[in-house]
N, C-alpha and C positions, 0 to 999 in steps of 0.2 A: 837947902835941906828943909823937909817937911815933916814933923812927927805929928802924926792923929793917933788920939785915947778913945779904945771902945769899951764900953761895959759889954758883957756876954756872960749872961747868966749871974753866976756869982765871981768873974774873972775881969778882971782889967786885962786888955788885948791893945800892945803898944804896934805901930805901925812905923817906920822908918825910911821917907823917901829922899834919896838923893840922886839926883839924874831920874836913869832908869833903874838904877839898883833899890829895891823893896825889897826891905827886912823887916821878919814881924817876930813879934817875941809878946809873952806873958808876964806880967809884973812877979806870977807866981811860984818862974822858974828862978828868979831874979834879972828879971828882963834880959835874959839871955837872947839874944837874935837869933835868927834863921831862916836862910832863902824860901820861896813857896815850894823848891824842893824837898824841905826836910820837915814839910810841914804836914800833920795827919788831915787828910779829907777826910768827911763823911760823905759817903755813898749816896743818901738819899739827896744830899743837899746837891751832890754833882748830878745828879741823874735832874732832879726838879730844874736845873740850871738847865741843862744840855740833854734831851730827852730819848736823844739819838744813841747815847753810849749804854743805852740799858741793854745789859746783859754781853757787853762788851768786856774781857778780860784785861783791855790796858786803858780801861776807865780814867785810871791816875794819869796814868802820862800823856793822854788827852787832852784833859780837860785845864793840866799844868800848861801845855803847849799854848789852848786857847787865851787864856788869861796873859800867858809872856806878849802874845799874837796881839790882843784886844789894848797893852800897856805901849808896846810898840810904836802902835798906831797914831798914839795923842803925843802933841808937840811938848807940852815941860810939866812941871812939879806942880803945877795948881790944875792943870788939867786931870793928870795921875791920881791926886786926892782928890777929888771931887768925883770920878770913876770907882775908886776904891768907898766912898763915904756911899755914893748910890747903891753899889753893889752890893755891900753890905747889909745895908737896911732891910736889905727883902728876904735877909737869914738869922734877923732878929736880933742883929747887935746897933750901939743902941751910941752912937759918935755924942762924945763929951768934948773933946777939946782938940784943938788943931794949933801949932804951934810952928813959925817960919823963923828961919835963919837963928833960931836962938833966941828970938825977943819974946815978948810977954805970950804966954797960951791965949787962945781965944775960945771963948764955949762957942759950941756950933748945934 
């Protein structure tokens, strides 16, 4: 199991990888989890991602799809973070800490 800390904004965004299951939660709900289905997109951020879904009415369930698609594809948990910490970066959140199996966090 792999948990990454991102700052976003003014928000801590915890991340929860085990296998293929990715749960993400905010420190601010009290880190409550929840699948990338119950999670809010922003529109522009999907469209700048996937250019093709603009003005596409199942935008969401797209670009959900892609993302299961693109997690699929990588062999285990350090591949997965490391996909998720790139991915991230280029929607302006900001990886502080990556933490395995329980042992000590690591800044990143």
């Amino acid at each position: 199991m792999i948990q990454l800390l991102f700052d976003y904004l003014n928000e801590k965004v915890i991340i929860l990888i085990d296998g293929k299951n990715i749960r993400f939660g905010k420190t601010d709900y009290g880190a409550q989890t929840t699948t990338i289905d119950g999670l809010q997109l922003n529109y522009s951020g999907c469209i700048k991602e996937h250019p093709d879904l603009k003005g596409d009415s199942d935008w969401r369930k797209k670009s959900i799809k892609r993302f299961k698609y693109a997690i699929n594809k990588l062999n285990n948990e350090e591949e997965i973070s490391n996909y998720i910490i790139n991915d991230l970066r280029k929607h302006n959140y900001i990886p502080k800490l990556k933490q395995k199996q329980g042992f000590r966090p690591v800044k990143i």
